[in-house]
C-alpha atoms as one frame of an Amber mdcrd trajectory, in Angstrom:
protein
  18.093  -5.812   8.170  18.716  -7.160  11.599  17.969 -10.730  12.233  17.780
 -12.040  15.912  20.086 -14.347  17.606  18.921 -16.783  20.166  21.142 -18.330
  22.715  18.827 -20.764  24.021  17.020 -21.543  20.857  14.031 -19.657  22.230
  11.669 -17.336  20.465  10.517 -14.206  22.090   7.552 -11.624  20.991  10.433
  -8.600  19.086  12.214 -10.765  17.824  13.205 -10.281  13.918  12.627 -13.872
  11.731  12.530 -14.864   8.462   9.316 -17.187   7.891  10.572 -20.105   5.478
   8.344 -22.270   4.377   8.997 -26.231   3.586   7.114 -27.087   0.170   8.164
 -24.056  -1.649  11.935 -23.940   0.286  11.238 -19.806   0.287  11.226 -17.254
   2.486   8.189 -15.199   3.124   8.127 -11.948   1.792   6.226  -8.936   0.470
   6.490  -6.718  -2.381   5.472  -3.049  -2.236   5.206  -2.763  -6.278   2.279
  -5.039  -5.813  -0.983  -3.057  -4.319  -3.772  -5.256  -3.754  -6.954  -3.130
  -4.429  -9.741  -5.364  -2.512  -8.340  -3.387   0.729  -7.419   0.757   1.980
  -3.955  -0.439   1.503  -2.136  -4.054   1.022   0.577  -5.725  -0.307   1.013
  -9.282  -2.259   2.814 -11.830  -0.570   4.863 -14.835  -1.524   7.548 -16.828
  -1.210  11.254 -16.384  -2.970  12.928 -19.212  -4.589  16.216 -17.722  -4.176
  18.443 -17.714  -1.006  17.147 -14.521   1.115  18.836 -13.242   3.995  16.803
 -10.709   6.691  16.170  -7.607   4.315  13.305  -4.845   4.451  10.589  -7.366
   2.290  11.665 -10.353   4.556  11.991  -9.481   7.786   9.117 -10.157  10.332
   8.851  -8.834  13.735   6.843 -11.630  16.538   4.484  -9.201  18.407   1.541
  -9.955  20.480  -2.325  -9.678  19.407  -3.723  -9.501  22.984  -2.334  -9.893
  26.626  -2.539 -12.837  27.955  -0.572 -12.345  31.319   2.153 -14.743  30.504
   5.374 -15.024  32.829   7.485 -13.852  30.477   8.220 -12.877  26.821   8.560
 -16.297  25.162   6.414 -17.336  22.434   4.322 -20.345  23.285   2.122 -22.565
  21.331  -1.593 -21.631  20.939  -0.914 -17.575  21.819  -2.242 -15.352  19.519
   0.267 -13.294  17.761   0.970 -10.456  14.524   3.302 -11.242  12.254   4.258
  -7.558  10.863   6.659  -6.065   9.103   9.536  -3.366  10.045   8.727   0.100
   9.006  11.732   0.031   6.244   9.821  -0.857   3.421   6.721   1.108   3.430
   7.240   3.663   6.290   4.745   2.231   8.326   4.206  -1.022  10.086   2.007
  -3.705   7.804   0.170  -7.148   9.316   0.053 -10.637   7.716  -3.338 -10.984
   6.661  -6.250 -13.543   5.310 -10.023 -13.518   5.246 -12.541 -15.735   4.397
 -12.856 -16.414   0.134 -15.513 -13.899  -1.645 -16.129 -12.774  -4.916 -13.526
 -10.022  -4.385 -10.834 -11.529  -2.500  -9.205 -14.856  -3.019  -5.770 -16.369
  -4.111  -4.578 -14.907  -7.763  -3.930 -18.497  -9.126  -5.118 -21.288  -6.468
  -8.147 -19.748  -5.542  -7.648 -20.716  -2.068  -7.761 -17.565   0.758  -5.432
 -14.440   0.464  -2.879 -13.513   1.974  -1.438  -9.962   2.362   0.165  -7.297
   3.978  -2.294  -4.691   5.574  -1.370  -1.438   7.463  -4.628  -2.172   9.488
  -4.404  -4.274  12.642  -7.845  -6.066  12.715  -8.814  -9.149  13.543  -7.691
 -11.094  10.458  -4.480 -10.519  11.445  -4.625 -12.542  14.250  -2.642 -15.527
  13.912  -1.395 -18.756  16.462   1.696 -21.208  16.197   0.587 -24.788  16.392
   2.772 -27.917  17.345   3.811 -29.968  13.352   2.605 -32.728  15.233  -1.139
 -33.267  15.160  -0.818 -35.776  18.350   1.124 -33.213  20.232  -0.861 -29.980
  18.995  -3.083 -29.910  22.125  -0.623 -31.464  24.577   1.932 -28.543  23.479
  -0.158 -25.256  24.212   1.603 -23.073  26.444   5.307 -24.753  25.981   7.771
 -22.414  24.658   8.621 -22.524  20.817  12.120 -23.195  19.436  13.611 -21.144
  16.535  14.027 -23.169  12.873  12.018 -26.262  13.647   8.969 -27.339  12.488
   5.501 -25.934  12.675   2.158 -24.258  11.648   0.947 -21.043  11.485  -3.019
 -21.275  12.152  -4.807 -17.824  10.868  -6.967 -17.753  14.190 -10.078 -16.370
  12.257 -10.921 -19.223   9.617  -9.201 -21.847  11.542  -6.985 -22.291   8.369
  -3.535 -22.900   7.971  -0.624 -20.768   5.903   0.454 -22.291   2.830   2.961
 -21.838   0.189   3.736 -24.209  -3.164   5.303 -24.026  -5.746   2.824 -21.960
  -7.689   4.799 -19.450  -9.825   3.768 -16.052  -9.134   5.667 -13.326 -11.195
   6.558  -9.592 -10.134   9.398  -7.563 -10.630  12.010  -9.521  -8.501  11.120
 -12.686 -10.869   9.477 -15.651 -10.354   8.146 -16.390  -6.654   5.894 -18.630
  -5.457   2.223 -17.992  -4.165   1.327 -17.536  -0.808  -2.596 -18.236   0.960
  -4.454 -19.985   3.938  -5.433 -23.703   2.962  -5.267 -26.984   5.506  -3.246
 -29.071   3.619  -3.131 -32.428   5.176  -2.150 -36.781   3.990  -5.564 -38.881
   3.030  -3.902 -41.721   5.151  -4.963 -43.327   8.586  -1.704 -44.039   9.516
  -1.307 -41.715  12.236  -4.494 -42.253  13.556  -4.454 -46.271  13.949  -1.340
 -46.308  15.491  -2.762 -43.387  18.478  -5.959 -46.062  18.990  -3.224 -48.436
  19.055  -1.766 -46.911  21.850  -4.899 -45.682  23.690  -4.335 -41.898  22.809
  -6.511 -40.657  20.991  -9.299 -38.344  22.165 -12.387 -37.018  20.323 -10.847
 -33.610  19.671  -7.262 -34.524  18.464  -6.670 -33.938  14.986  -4.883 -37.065
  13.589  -4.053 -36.483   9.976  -0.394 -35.159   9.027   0.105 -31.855   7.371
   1.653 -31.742   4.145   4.994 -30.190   3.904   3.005 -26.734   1.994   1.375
 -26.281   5.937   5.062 -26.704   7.183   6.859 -23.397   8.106  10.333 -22.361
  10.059  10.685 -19.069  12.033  14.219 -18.818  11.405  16.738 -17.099  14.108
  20.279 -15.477  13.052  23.554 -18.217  12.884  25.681 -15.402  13.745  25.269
 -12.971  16.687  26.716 -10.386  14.475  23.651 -10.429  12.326  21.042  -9.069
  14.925  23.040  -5.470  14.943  19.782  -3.058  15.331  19.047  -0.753  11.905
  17.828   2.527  12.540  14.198   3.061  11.990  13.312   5.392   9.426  11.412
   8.452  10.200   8.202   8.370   8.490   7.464  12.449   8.332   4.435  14.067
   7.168   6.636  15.501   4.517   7.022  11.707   3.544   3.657  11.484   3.216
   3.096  14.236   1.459   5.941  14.033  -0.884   3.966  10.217  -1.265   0.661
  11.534  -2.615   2.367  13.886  -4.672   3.647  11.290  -6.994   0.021   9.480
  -6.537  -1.394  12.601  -8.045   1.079  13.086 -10.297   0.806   9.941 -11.696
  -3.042  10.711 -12.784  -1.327  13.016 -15.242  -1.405  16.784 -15.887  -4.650
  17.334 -14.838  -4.571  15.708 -11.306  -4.365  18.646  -8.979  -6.853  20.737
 -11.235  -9.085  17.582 -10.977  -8.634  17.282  -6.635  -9.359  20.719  -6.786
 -12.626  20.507  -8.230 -13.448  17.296  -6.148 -12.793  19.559  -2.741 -14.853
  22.586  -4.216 -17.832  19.916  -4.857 -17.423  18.461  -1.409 -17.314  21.759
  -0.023 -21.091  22.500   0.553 -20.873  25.840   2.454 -18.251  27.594   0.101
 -15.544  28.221   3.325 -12.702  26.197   1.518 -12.717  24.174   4.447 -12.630
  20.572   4.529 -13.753  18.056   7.673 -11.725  14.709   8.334 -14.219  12.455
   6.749 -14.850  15.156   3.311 -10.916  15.211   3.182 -10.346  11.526   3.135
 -13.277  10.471   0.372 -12.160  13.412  -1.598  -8.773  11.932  -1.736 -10.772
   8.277  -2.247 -13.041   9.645  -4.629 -10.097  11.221  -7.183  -8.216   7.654
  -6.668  -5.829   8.212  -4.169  -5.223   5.070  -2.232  -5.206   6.971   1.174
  -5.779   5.406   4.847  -7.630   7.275   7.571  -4.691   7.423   9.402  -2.786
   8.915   6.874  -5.576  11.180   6.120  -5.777  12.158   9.689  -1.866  12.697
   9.998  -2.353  15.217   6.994  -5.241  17.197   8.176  -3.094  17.438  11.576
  -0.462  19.149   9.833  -2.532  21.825   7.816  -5.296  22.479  11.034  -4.041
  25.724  11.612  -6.604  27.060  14.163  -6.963  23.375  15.474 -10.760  23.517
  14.397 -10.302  19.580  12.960 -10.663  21.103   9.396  -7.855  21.539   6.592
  -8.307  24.435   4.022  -8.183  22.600   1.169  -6.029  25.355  -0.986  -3.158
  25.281   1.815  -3.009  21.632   0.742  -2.927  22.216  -2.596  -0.243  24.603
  -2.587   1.847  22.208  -0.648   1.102  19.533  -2.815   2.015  21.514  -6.117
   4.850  23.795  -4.723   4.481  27.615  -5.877   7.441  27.901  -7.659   7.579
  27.929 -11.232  11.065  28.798 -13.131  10.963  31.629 -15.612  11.489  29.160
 -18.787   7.924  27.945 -18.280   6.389  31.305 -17.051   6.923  32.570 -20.089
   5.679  29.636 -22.540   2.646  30.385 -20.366   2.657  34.253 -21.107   3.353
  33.404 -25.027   0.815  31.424 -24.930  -1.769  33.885 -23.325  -0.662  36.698
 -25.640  -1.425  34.377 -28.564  -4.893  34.134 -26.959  -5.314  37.886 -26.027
  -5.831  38.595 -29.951  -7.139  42.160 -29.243  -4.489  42.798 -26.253  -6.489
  44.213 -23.633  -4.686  41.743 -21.418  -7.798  39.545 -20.775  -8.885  36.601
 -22.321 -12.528  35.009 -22.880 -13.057  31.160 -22.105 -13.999  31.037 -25.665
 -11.310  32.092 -27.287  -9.076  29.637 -25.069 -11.951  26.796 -26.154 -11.575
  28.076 -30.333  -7.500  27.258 -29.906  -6.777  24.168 -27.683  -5.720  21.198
 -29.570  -6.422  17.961 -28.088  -4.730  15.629 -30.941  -1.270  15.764 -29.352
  -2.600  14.395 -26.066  -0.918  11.033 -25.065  -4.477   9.656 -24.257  -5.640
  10.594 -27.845  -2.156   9.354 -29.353  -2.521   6.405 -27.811  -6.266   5.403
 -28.627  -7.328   5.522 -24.825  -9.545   8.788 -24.948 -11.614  10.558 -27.392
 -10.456  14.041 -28.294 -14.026  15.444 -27.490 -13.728  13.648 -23.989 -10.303
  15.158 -23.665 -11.426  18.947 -24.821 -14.797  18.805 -21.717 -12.260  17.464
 -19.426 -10.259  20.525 -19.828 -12.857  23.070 -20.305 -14.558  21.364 -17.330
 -11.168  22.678 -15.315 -11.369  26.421 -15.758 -12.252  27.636 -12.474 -11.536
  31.127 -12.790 -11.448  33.199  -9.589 -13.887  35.725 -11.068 -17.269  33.574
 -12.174 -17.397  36.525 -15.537 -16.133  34.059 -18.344 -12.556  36.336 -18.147
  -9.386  34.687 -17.737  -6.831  37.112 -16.433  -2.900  36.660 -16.572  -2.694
  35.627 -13.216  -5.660  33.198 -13.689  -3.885  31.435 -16.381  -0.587  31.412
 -15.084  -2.348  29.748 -11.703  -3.878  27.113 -13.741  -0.196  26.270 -15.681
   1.138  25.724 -11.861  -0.824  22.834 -11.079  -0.166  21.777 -14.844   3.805
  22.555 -14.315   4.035  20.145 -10.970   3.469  17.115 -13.482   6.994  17.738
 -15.612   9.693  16.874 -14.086  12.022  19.506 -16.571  11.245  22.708 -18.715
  12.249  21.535 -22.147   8.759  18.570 -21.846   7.241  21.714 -20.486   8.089
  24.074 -23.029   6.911  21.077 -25.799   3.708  20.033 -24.472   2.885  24.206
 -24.878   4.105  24.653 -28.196   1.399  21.393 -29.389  -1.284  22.153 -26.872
  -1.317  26.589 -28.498   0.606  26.067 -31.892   3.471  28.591 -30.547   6.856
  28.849 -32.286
């Protein structure tokens, strides 16, 4: 990633920085394998003990939270700024975040606030750069700030300061170090006898000295030739699509059937038609960690007639691709000739209840589901298109599509028929 170079020494709101912090000697950065689930979307944060250079989970872009009508684009002391990231990592821009401590959101080990990465820009993202020095703090607003010195990074909605220490916090890129919003400060008077010494002190003017865990660096480039521009990546809808694909796929082989009966409930005049708000807590509802703007950016793309609806089986399609090869078509037709004992070329719901075998399911194998919960969950899934109990060819084969989109290759496929209908 780029990292900017100052001439001057100067920071200015675009500018790319790495956020290094003093007590833990890391650099601030986020990891997109780590969801946290108290918000819509958001990411852990910490700090890396190794030596990191400006990459896509480092990199922070200094942008503006409100206009204040300032001369020019430096950053000064006491504005109130975002500290996001680029759109590299997650496709999307995320904000540096905290909120007040509650039952449901507070520091993993320290207990102190949270911090995180949210794609929402509200006001706990709001954030201010304060002067190291207490005596200077309020003397300093509205100077310009210079790149890799000292300072403090006040979260503008608690009045609390960023912190890092060297509280191990492991993910998949090792050990790191935690990251939350804590004043930190020295139990000594020193600072504040010698300003009464001097006759500076005022009623307002914090005196105590912040401990080196308050103490953070927004650190420039060292060589012009690192603040080359990357190209932005396009973020697509079929990005996001191809994105909550894998979600759903990941809630195994019966997640579309399972969305699909989640839209039919939601749909409460039978048109197959979903509204922006039904669409989104479907999603919500099945598990999906969606956003409203992604939800929105979705319905956009399958609102045909522009009507601010999405037909719910034109998503479904999408999501689950039509295609299925002709290796797993006909495990499916085996299996439906198995069940089509008197060959009439129908099938009863019965028959397909007397013949399913649950005790090869990996949630059964592995302890985590009782076979009878297993057998209602997939009974519960036989929509068929005619409400008679019959389920034709084309009925069954539609119902192995949805299963089909969760195997990544026909030979899984072709086993995971042979133990669910005893075939050959």
């Amino acid at each position: 990633m780029q990292q900017t170079f100052s001439k001057d020494g100067l920071l200015r709101f675009g500018d790319h920085v790495l956020v290094k912090n003093k007590a833990s000697k890391g650099v601030l950065v986020f990891d997109s394998g780590d969801r946290i689930t108290s918000y819509d979307e958001a990411y852990a944060c910490t700090t890396t003990d190794k030596s990191t250079g400006p990459c896509a989970r480092s990199a922070i872009v200094i942008t503006k939270a409100e206009e204040d009508f300032a001369p020019d684009n430096l950053l000064r002391y006491g504005q109130k700024i975002r500290l996001e990231s680029t759109t590299h990592l997650f496709g999307k821009k995320t904000y540096l975040h905290s909120c007040q401590i509650s039952p449901l959101a507070f520091a993993r080990f320290s207990r102190n606030q949270e911090v995180c990465m949210i794609t929402r820009n509200v006001y706990n993202t709001v954030w201010k750069v304060v002067h190291a020095n207490p005596s200077l703090r309020i003397s300093s607003v509205g100077e310009p700030v210079r790149a890799n010195e000292e300072l403090i990074i006040e979260h503008c909605a608690t009045a609390q300061f960023l912190s890092s220490d060297k509280i191990q916090y492991g993910n998949e890129f090792g050990t790191e170090y935690e990251v939350s919003v804590c004043s930190q400060t020295t139990n000594n008077k020193s600072q504040q006898l010698n300003l009464e010494k001097v006759g500076k002190l005022t009623v307002d003017q914090p005196t105590k000295l912040n401990l080196d865990q308050n103490i953070w660096y927004l650190m420039t480039a060292e060589d012009p030739s690192l603040a080359a521009p990357t190209e932005e990546p396009v973020y697509t809808i079929d990005s996001l699509i191809a994105e909550i694909r894998e979600k759903i796929k990941a809630r195994g082989t019966l997640g579309i059937r399972g969305l699909a009966r989640m839209f039919k409930i939601l749909d409460k005049n039978g048109n197959q038609h979903l509204d922006g708000e039904e669409f989104l807590w479907g999603l919500k509802d099945f598990g999906l960690d969606i956003t409203q703007t992604e939800a929105k950016k979705v319905l956009q793309a399958f609102d045909k007639n522009r009507n601010t609806t999405v037909n719910f089986n034109e998503f479904l399609r999408a999501i689950r691709g039509n295609a299925i090869s002709d290796e797993r078509k006909a495990w499916v037709r085996r299996a439906y000739q198995k069940l089509d004992v008197n060959g009439d070329g129908t099938v009863r719901l019965d028959d397909i209840a007397k013949l399913y075998d649950v005790s090869k399911h990996p949630r059964v194998i592995s302890g985590q589901s009782d076979p009878r919960e297993i057998y209602m969950t997939f009974m519960s899934l036989w929509d068929t298109q005619v409400a008679d109990g019959i389920v034709t060819f084309d009925e069954f084969l539609d119902y192995y599509r949805d299963i089909s989109a969760s195997y990544d290759d026909d030979a899984a496929f072709g086993a995971m028929m042979r133990s669910a209908w005893k075939l050959e």
